[in-house]
FIDRENTI-724922 format. One record per residue (C-alpha): x negated, y, z; chain. Coordinates in steps of 0.1 Angstrom, whole numbers, plus 5000, padded with zeros to 4 digits. Example, Ala and Ser with C-alpha at 12.3 -4.5 7.8 and 13.67 -1.06 7.14 Angstrom:
REM residues 2
+------+------+------+-------+
|   c1 |   c2 |   c3 | chain |
+------+------+------+-------+
| 4877 | 4955 | 5078 |     A |
| 4863 | 4989 | 5071 |     A |
+------+------+------+-------+
***
This chain:
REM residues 388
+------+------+------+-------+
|   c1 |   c2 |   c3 | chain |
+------+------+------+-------+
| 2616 | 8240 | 9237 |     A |
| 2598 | 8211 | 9222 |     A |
| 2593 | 8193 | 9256 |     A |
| 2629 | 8193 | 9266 |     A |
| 2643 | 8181 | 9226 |     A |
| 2646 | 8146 | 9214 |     A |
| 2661 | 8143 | 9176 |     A |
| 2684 | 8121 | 9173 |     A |
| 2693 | 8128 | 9137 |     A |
| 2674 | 8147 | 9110 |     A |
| 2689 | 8175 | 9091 |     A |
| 2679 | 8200 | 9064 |     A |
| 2652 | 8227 | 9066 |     A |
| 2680 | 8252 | 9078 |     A |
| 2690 | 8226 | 9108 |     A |
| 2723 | 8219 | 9091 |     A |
| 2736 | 8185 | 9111 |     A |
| 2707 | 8179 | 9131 |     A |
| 2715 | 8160 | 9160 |     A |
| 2699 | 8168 | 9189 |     A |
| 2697 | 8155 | 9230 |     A |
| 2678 | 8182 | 9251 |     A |
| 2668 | 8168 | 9285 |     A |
| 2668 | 8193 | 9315 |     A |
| 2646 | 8186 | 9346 |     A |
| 2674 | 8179 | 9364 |     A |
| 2685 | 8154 | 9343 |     A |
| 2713 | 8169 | 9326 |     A |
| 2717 | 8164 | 9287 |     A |
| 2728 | 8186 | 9261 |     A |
| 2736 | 8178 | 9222 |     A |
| 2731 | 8205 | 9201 |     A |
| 2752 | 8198 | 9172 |     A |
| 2747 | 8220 | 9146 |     A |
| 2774 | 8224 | 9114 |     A |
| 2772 | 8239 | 9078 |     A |
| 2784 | 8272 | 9075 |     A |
| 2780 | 8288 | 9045 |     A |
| 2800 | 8314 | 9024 |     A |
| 2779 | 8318 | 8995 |     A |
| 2752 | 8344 | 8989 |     A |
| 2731 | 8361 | 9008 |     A |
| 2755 | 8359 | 9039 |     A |
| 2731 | 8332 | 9053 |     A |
| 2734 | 8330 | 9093 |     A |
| 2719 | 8289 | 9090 |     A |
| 2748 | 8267 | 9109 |     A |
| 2765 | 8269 | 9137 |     A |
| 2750 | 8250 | 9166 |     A |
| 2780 | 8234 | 9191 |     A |
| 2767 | 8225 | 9224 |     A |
| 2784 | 8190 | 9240 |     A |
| 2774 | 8194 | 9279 |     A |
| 2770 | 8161 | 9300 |     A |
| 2779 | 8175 | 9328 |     A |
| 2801 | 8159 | 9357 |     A |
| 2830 | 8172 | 9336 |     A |
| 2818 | 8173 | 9305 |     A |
| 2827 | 8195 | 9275 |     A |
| 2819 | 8209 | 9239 |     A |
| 2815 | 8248 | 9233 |     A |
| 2827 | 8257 | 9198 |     A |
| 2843 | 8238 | 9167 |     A |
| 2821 | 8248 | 9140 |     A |
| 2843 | 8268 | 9109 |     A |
| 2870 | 8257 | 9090 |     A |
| 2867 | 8221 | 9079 |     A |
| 2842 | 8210 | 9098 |     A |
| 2860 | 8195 | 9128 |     A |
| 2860 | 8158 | 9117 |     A |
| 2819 | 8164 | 9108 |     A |
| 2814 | 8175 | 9143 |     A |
| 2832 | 8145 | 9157 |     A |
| 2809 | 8123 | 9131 |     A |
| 2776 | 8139 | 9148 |     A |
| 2788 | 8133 | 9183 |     A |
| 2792 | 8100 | 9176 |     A |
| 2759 | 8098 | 9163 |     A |
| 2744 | 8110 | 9193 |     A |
| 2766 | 8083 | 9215 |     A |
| 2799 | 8108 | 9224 |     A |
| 2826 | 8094 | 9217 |     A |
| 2862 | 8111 | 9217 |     A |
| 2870 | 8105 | 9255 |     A |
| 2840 | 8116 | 9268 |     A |
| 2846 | 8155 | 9268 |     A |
| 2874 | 8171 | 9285 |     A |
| 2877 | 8205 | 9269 |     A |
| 2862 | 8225 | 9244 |     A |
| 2851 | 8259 | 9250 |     A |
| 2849 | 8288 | 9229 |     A |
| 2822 | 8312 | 9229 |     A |
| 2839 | 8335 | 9204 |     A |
| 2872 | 8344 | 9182 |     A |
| 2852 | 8343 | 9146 |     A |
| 2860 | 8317 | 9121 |     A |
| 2825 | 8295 | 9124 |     A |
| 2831 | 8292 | 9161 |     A |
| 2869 | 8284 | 9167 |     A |
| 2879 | 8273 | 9126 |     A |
| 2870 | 8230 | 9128 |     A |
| 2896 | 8235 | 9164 |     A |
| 2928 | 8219 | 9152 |     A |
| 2910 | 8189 | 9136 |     A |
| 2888 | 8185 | 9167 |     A |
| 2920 | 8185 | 9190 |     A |
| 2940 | 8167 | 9165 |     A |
| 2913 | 8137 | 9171 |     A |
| 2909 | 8143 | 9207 |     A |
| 2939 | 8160 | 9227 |     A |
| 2912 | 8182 | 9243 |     A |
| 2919 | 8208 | 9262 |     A |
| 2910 | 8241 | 9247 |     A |
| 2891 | 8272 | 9271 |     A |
| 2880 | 8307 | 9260 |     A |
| 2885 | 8341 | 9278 |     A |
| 2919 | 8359 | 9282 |     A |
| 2915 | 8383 | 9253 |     A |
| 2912 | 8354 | 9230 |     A |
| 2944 | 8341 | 9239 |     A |
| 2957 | 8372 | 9234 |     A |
| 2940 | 8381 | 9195 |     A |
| 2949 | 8343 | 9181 |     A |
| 2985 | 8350 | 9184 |     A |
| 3006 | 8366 | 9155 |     A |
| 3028 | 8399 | 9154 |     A |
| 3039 | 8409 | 9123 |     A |
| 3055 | 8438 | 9139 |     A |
| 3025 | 8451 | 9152 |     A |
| 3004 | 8445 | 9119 |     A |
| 2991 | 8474 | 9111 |     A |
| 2992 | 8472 | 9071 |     A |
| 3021 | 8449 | 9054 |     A |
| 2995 | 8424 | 9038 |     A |
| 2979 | 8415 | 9074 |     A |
| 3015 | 8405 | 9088 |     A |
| 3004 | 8369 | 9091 |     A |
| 2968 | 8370 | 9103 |     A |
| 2963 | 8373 | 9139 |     A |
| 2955 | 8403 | 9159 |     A |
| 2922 | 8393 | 9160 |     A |
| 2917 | 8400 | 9124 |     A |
| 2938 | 8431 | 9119 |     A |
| 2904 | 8448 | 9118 |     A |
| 2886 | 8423 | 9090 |     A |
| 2872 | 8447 | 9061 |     A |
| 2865 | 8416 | 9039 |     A |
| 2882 | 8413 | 9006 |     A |
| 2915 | 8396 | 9002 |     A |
| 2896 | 8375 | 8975 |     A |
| 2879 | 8360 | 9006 |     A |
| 2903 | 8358 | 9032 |     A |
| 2930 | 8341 | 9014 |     A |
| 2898 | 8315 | 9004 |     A |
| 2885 | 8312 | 9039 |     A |
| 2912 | 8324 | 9066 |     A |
| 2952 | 8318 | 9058 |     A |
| 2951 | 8279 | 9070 |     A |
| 2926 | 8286 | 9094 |     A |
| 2950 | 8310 | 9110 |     A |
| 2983 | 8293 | 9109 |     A |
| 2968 | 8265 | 9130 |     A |
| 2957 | 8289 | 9160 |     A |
| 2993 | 8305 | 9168 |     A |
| 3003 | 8277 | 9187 |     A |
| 2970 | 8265 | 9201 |     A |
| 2977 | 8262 | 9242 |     A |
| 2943 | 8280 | 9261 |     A |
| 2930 | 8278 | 9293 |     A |
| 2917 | 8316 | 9299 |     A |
| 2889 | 8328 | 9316 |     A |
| 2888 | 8358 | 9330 |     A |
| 2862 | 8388 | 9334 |     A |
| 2828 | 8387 | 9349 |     A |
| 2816 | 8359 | 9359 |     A |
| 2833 | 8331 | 9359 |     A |
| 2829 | 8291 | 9374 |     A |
| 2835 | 8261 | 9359 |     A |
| 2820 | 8242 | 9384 |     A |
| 2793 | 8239 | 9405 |     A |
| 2768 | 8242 | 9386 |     A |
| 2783 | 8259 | 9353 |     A |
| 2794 | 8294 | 9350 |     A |
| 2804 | 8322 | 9319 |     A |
| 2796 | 8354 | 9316 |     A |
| 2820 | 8380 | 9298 |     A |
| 2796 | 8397 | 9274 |     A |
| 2815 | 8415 | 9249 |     A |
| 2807 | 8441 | 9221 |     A |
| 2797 | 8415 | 9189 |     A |
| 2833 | 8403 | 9200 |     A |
| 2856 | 8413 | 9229 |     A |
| 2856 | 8380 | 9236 |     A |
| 2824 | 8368 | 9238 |     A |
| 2815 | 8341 | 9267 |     A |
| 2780 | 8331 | 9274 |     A |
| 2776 | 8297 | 9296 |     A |
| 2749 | 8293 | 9321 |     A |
| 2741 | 8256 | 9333 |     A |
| 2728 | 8260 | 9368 |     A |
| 2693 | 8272 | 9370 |     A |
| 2683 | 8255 | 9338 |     A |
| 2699 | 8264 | 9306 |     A |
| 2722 | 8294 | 9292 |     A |
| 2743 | 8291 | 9260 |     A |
| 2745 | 8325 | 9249 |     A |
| 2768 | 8321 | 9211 |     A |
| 2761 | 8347 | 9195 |     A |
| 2750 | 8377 | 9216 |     A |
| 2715 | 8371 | 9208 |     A |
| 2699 | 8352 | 9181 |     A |
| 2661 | 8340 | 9168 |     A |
| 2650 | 8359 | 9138 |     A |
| 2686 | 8384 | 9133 |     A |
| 2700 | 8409 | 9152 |     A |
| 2740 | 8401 | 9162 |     A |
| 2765 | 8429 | 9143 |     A |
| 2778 | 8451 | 9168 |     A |
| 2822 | 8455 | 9170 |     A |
| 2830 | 8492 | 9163 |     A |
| 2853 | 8511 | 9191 |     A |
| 2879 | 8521 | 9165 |     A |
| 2889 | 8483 | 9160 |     A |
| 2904 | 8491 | 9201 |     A |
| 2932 | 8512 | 9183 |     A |
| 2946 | 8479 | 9161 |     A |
| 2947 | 8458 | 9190 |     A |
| 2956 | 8478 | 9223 |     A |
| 2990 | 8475 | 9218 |     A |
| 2989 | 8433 | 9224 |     A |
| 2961 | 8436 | 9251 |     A |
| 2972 | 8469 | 9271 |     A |
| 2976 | 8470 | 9301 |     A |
| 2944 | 8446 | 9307 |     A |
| 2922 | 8469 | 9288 |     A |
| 2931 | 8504 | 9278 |     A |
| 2896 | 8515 | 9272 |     A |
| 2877 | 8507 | 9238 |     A |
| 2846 | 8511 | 9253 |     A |
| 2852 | 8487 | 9280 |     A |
| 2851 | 8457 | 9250 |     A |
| 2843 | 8466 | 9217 |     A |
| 2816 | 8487 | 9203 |     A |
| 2775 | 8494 | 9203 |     A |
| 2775 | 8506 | 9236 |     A |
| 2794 | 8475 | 9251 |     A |
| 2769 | 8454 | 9232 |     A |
| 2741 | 8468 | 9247 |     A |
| 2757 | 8470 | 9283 |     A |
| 2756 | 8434 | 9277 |     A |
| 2726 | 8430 | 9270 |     A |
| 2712 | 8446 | 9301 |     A |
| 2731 | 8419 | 9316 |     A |
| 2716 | 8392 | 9305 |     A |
| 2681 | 8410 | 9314 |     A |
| 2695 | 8404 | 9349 |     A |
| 2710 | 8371 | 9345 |     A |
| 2670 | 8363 | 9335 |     A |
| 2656 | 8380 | 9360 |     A |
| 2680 | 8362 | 9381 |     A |
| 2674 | 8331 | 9364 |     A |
| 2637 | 8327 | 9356 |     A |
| 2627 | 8297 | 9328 |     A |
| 2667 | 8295 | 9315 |     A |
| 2663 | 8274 | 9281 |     A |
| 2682 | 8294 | 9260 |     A |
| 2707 | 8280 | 9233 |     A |
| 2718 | 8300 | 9207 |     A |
| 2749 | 8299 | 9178 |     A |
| 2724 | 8301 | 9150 |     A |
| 2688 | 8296 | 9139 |     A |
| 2680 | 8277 | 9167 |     A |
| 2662 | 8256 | 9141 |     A |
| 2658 | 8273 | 9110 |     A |
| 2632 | 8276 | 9078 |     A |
| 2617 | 8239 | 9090 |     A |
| 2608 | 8253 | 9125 |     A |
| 2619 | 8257 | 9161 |     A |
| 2629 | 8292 | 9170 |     A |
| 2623 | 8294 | 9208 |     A |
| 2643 | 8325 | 9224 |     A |
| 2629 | 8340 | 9260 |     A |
| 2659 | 8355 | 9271 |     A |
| 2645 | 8392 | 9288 |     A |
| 2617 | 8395 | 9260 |     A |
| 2647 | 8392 | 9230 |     A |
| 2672 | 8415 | 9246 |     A |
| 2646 | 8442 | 9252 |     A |
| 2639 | 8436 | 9217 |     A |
| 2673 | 8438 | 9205 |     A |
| 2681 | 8470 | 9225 |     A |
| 2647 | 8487 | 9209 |     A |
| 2658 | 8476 | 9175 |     A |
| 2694 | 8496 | 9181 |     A |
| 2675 | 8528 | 9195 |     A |
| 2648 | 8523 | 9163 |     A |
| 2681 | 8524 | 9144 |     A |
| 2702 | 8552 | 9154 |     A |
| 2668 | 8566 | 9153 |     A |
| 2665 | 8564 | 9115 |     A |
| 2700 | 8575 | 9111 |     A |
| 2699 | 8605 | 9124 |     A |
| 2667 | 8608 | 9104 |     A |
| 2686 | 8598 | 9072 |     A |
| 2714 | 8624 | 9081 |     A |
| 2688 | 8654 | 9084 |     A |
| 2696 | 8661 | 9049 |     A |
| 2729 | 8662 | 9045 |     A |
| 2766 | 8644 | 9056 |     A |
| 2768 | 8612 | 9042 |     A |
| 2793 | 8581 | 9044 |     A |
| 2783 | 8555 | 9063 |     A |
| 2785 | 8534 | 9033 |     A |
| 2757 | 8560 | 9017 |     A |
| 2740 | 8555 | 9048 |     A |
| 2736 | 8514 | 9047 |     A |
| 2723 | 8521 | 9013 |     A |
| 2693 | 8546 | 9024 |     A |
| 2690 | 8520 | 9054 |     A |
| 2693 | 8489 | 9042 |     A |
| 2669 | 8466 | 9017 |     A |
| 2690 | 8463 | 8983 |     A |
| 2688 | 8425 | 8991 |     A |
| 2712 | 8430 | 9020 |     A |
| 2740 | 8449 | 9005 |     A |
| 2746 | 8424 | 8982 |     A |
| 2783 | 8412 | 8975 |     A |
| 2801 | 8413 | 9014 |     A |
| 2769 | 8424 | 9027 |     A |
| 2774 | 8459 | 9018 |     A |
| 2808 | 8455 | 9039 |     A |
| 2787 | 8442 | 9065 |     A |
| 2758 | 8470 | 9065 |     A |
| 2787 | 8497 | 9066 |     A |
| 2802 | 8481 | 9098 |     A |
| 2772 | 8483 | 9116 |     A |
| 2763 | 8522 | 9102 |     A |
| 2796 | 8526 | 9117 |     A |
| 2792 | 8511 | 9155 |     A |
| 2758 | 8532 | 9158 |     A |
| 2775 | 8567 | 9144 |     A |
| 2801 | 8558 | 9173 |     A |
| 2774 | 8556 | 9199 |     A |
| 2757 | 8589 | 9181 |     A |
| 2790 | 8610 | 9179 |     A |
| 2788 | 8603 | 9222 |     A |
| 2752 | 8611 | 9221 |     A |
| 2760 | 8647 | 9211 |     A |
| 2737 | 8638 | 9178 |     A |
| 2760 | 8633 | 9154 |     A |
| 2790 | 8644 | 9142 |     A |
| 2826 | 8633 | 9120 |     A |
| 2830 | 8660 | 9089 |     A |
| 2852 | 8657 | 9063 |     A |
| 2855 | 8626 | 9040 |     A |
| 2845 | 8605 | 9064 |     A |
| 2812 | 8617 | 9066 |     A |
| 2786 | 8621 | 9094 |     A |
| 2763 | 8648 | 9098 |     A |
| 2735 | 8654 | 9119 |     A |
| 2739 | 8678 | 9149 |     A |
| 2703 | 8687 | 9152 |     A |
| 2700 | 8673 | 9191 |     A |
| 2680 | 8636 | 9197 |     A |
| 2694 | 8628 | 9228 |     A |
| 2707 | 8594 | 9212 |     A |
| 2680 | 8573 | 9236 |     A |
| 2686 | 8593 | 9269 |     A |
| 2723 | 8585 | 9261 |     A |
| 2715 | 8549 | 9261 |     A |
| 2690 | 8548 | 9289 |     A |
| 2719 | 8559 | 9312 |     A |
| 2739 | 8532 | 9296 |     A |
| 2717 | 8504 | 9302 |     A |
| 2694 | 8518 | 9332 |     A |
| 2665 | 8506 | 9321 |     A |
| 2634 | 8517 | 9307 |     A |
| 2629 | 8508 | 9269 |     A |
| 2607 | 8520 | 9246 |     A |
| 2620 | 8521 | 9213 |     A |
| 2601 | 8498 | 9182 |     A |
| 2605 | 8494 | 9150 |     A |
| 2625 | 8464 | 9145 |     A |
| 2632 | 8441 | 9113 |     A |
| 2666 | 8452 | 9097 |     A |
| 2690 | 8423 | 9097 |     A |
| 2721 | 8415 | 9109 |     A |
| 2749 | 8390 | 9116 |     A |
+------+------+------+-------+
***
């Protein structure tokens, strides 16, 4: 990584507001542009790195969170962009530290704004639709948030009245070019949205389907249910974008977009420089290593489950380190016991009893299950527990 990075500006140990030209051989430059994201806690993801792409048309992919629009345009200035020399912004993803510093980026610059189809579709508001009264002015996209309302109404109202008007460009399924020699890749199942962009033979900015150092949080197929109604008849199939299956379906393809696409520098959303070092990502070694981290932990589920039915909130808590359920992260932690007892119900191992309880079955056919998902031949490791 070293060899292609220049820094321009020096930020914290974390990497907050580093400012940073990477030079590919062909002599395309990218800034990575990372912003402060923090919510307090131990929630700590390190910022959000934006990519600005100097590309024949050149563009930006993400905004940073809420409030920190006008920062990003400070740190592209720093690195020589000014305001005219993008022509859209791109956005890898529909959560708040990707898409929240939008309006004041395209208050500043009148860019045009891109992002996949189901984006456009989860921004908008429907407070017929809603499904509970207190959610009636959030966006589709969060109908399905399980944090507090002591956070949201901190964090999210502004951020969401600004996005019901926004005008998108949408990208579509698949693969998808924006050029000649830059393309997305639909990858969903830590969002339904989720875009990665591949620059030619060179570079892929992958947002946050994989990350240095943490494991992405899977979506869980029940979220389908809030939202089919405003993205049917598209998608009529919860597996087809959310849940721990789709996530690992996606990761299979970016094993082939590597094998495709040998040497790809690989730019992630987070921790691309973290704890006063460079965390280099090679991009078939870290999926395989992801996938074996989600077999390890359905795994130890159904292991934790051999005694009895538990919730899955009594599951994070046998699973997870005490550390990590702290404050939202035991919201968190449940979330993702939740998107692996999905893929286990399927599986045949696991099943729903009263309560909202899972119980084993007394079957392990959890890793077959996902070998025929993902066609390919992974062992299963122990992996560190983490999320985002």
């Amino acid at each position: 990584m070293m060899e292609h990075a220049e820094t321009i500006h020096k930020g914290d140990g974390s990497g907050n507001e580093m400012v940073v030209r990477f030079r590919l051989p062909s002599g395309l430059e990218v800034f990575g542009l990372p912003t402060k994201n923090a919510y307090g806690g131990h929630w700590d993801l390190g910022p959000t790195w934006n990519y600005a792409v100097m590309s024949d048309r050149p563009f930006l992919v993400d905004a940073g969170k809420f409030g920190q629009g006008k920062r990003l345009l400070a740190m592209m200035e720093a690195g020589g962009i000014t305001n005219t020399d993008l022509d859209f912004v791109l956005i890898s993803h529909s959560h708040e530290d990707h898409d929240g510093g939008l309006a004041e980026l395209i208050e500043a610059t009148r860019l045009k704004v891109k992002a996949h189809a189901i984006y456009d579709q989860l921004i908008r508001h429907y407070p017929a639709q809603s499904p509970e009264p207190k959610k009636k002015h959030f966006p589709a996209k969060c109908w399905h948030c399980f944090m507090p309302e002591s956070f949201y109404a901190k964090n999210c109202l502004d951020y969401h009245r600004v996005l019901q008007g926004l005008s998108v460009d949408v990208i579509g399924d698949g693969r998808t070019q924006l050029g000649s020699d830059v393309c997305t890749y639909h990858l969903p199942g830590h969002s339904p949205d989720c875009l990665a962009v591949r620059l030619g033979d060179e570079a892929l900015i992958v947002g946050d389907i994989i990350l240095p150092d943490i494991s992405p949080w899977p979506t869980r197929k029940e979220m389908f249910a809030e939202v089919a109604q405003v993205i049917q008849p598209a998608y009529t199939k919860a597996a087809a974008i959310f849940g721990l299956s789709r996530y690992l379906q996606s990761l299979k393809t970016l094993i082939q977009v590597a094998d495709d696409h040998p040497g790809l520098l690989v730019l992630p959303a987070h921790r691309l420089y973290y704890n006063d070092r460079w965390n280099p990502i090679d991009l078939a070694d870290r999926s395989r290593q992801l996938l074996a981290h989600h077999i390890e932990r359905c795994g130890a589920i159904v292991e934790i489950l051999g005694g009895q039915p538990k919730t899955a909130e009594e599951i994070a808590e046998d699973y997870f380190e005490d550390r990590l359920l702290d404050g939202f992260g035991a919201l968190m932690a449940a979330n993702e016991i939740v998107s692996h007892c999905e893929l286990l119900v399927d599986s045949g191992d696991v099943v729903t009893t009263g309560g909202n309880r899972y119980a084993a079955s007394g079957s392990t056919q959890f890793e077959t299950h996902i070998q025929a998902l993902i066609s390919d031949g992974m062992a299963s490791k122990k992996r560190r527990r983490s999320w985002k």
